[in-house]
N, C-alpha and C positions, 0 to 999 in steps of 0.2 A: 221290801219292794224294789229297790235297788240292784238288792242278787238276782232278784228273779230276773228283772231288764238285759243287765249283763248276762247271765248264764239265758238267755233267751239270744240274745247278740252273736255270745260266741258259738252258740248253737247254728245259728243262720250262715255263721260264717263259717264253717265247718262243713255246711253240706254245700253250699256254692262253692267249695274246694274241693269237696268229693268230685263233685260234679265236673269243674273244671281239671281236675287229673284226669278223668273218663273219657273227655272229650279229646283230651288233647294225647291220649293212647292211640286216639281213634285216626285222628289226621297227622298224628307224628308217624303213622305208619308206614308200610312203603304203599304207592298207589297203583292201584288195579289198572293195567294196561289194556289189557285185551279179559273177555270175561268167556269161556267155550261153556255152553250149557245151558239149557233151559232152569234149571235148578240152580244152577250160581247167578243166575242174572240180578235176582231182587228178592228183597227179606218180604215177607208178604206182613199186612197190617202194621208198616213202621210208624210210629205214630209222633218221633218228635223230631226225623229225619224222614229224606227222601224216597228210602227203601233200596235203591239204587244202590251196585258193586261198585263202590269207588276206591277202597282200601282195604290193604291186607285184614285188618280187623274186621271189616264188614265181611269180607269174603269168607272168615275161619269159623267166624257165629252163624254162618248157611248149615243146616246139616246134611252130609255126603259133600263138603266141598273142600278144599284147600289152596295155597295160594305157592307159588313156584314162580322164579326168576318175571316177576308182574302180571303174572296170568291167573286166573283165579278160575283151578278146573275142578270134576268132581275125583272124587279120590278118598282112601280113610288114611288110620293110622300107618299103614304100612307102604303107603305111596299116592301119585295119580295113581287112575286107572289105565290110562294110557299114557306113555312113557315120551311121546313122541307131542307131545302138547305143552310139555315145560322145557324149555331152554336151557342148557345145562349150567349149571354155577360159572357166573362171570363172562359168559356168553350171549352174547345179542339175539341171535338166532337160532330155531330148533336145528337139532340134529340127530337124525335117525340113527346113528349108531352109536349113541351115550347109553350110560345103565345106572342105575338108581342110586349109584355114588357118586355121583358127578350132579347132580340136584339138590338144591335147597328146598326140600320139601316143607311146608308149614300146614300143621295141618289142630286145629282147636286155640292156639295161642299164638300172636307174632310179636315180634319184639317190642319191646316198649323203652322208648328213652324218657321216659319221665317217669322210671318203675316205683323209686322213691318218694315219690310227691305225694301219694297218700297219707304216706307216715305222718306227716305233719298236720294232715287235717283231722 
C-alpha cells in the first residue's frame, strides 16, 4: 500500500514537471512583437490559454506561420513568404534590400532554454 502511494506521488510529480517544462518553453521564448496575418493572429479552440500570438512558440504551432526578428508572419520551411515583413538579424527595422540570409527565420521550433528540464521529469 505504501508503494503504490509513493509510485502514485512520484507519478504526480513528474507530470506537474512535464507540464511545468512545457510552459516555461512557451514564455521563455522570444515575444511576439507585431503578428502580420489573419492566420497567425490566434490558435483557434485554445482551451487552457488564450489563443492569442504572444510568443515565438505560439506563433511556430500556427500552421503556414513562422516567427523572424519578433514578428510572427506566414511563411513555410524555406522562408516568410514576403521577405520584406521580417527585420533582418540584429536589426530593429525592416529593410527592403536584405535577402534570406540576413533573417532568423523560425519556422515549426524556437529555441528553448529549458531544453534539458524534461529529462529529469
Amino acid at each position: 500500500r505504501r508503494l503504490v502511494l509513493l509510485s502514485l506521488a512520484a507519478v504526480t510529480v513528474s507530470l506537474f514537471g512535464l507540464g511545468l517544462s512545457f510552459y516555461l518553453a512557451r514564455v521563455w521564448s522570444e515575444p511576439v512583437v507585431k503578428v502580420i496575418g489573419d492566420d497567425c493572429q490566434a490558435q483557434p479552440g485554445a482551451m487552457v490559454w488564450s489563443g492569442e500570438t504572444e510568443y515565438c512558440y505560439d506563433c511556430t504551432q500556427l500552421p503556414g506561420c513562422g516567427f523572424c526578428g519578433g514578428h510572427c508572419v506566414a511563411g513555410d520551411e524555406n522562408g516568410p513568404f514576403d521577405l520584406n515583413l521580417c527585420p533582418p538579424a540584429g536589426l530593429g527595422g525592416a529593410d527592403a534590400e536584405h535577402d534570406k540570409n540576413q533573417i532568423k527565420w523560425v519556422y515549426k521550433a524556437c529555441a528553448n532554454p529549458a531544453g534539458d528540464l524534461p529529462v529529469f521529469f
